[in-house]
VOKE-416706 format. One line per field, with one value per residue: residue number from 0; x negated, y, z negated of N, C-alpha, C in turn; residue in three letters. Coordinates in steps of 0.2 Angstrom, whole numbers. Layout:
roti <- (NUM:...)
nx <- (X:...)
ny <- (Y:...)
nz <- (Z:...)
cax <- (X:...)
cay <- (Y:...)
caz <- (Z:...)
cx <- (X:...)
cy <- (Y:...)
cz <- (Z:...)
tipa <- (ALA:...)
END
This chain:
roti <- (0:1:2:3:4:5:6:7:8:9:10:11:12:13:14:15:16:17:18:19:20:21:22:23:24:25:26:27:28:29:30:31:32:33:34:35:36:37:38:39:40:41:42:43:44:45:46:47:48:49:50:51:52:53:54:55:56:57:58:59:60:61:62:63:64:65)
nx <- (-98:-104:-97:-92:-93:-90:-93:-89:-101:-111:-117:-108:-106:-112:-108:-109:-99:-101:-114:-111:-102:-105:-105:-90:-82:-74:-72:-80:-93:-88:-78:-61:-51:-43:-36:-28:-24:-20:-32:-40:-49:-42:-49:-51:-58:-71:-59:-49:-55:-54:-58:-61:-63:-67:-63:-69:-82:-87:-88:-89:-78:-76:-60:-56:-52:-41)
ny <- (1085:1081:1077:1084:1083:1091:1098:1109:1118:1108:1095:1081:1071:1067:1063:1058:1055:1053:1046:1035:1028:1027:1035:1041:1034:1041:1059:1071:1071:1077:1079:1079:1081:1084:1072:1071:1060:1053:1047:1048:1051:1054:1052:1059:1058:1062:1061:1049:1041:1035:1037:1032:1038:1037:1047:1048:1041:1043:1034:1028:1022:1015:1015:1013:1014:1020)
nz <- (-719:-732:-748:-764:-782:-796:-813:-824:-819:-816:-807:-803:-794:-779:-760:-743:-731:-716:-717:-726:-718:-704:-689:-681:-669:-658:-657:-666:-680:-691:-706:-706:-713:-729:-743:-757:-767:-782:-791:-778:-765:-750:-735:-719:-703:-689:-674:-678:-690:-705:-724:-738:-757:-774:-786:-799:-798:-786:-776:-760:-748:-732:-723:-710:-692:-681)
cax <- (-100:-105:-93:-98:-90:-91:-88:-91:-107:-115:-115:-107:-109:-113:-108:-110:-96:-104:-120:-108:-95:-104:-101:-85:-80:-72:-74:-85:-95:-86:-72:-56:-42:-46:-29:-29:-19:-19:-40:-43:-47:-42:-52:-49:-65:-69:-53:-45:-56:-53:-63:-59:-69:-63:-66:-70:-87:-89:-89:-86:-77:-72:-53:-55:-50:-37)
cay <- (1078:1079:1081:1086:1085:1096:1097:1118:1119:1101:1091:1075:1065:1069:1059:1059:1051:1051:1042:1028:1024:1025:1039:1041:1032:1048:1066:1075:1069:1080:1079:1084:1082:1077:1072:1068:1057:1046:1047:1046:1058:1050:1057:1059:1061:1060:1060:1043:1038:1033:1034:1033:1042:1037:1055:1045:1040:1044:1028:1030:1016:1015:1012:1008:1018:1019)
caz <- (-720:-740:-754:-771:-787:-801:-820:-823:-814:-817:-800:-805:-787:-770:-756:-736:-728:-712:-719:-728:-715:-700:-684:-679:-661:-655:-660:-668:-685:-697:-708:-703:-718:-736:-745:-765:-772:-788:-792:-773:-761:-743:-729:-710:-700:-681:-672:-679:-694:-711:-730:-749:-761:-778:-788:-804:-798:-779:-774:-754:-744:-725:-722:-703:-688:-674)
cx <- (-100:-98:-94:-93:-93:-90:-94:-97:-112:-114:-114:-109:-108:-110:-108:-107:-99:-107:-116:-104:-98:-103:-96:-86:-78:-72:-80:-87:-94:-79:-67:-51:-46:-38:-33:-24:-21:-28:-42:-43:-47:-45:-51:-56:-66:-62:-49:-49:-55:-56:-58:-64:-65:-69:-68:-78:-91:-90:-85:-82:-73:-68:-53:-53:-47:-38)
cy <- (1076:1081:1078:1084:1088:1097:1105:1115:1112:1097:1083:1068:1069:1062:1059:1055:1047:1045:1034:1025:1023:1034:1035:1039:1036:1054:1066:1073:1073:1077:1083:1084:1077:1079:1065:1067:1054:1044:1046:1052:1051:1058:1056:1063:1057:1063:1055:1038:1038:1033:1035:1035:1043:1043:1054:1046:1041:1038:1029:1025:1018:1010:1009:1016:1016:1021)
cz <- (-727:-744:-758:-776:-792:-808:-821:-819:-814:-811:-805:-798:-784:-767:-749:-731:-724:-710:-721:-722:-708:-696:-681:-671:-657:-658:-662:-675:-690:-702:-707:-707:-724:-739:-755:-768:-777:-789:-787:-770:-754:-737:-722:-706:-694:-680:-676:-685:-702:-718:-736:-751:-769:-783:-795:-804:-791:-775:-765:-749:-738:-725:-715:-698:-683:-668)
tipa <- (UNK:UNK:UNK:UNK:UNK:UNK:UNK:UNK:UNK:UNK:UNK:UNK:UNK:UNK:UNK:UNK:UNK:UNK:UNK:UNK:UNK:UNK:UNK:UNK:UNK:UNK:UNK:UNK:UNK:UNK:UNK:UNK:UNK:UNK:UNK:UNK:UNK:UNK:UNK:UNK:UNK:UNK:UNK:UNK:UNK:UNK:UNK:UNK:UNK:UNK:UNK:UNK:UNK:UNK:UNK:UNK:UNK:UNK:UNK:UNK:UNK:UNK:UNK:UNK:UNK:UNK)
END
């Protein structure tokens, strides 16, 4: 459910998908696919939901779900 960033050993942000976006409407409240493009990480959590996680400042945003 958290993901951390790191500069060598220094925690730069935390954040807790979970907690920011909400429980997923189907599945189970973990992450299930993080994909990094272009200073984002896009995430898939539950069965069919959606977050950003801009890797800059950790700033978390829900995309929506299907």
């Amino acid at each position: 459910q958290t993901v951390s960033a790191y500069k060598n050993t220094n925690l730069i942000w935390q954040t807790n998908v979970i907690s920011v976006c909400g429980k997923p409407s189907v599945g189970e409240s973990e992450i299930r696919y993080i994909k990094y493009e272009s200073n984002k990480l896009f995430i898939i959590f539950g069965k069919h939901s959606f977050a950003e996680i801009d890797i800059i400042n950790g700033k978390t945003t829900f995309i929506g779900s299907d």
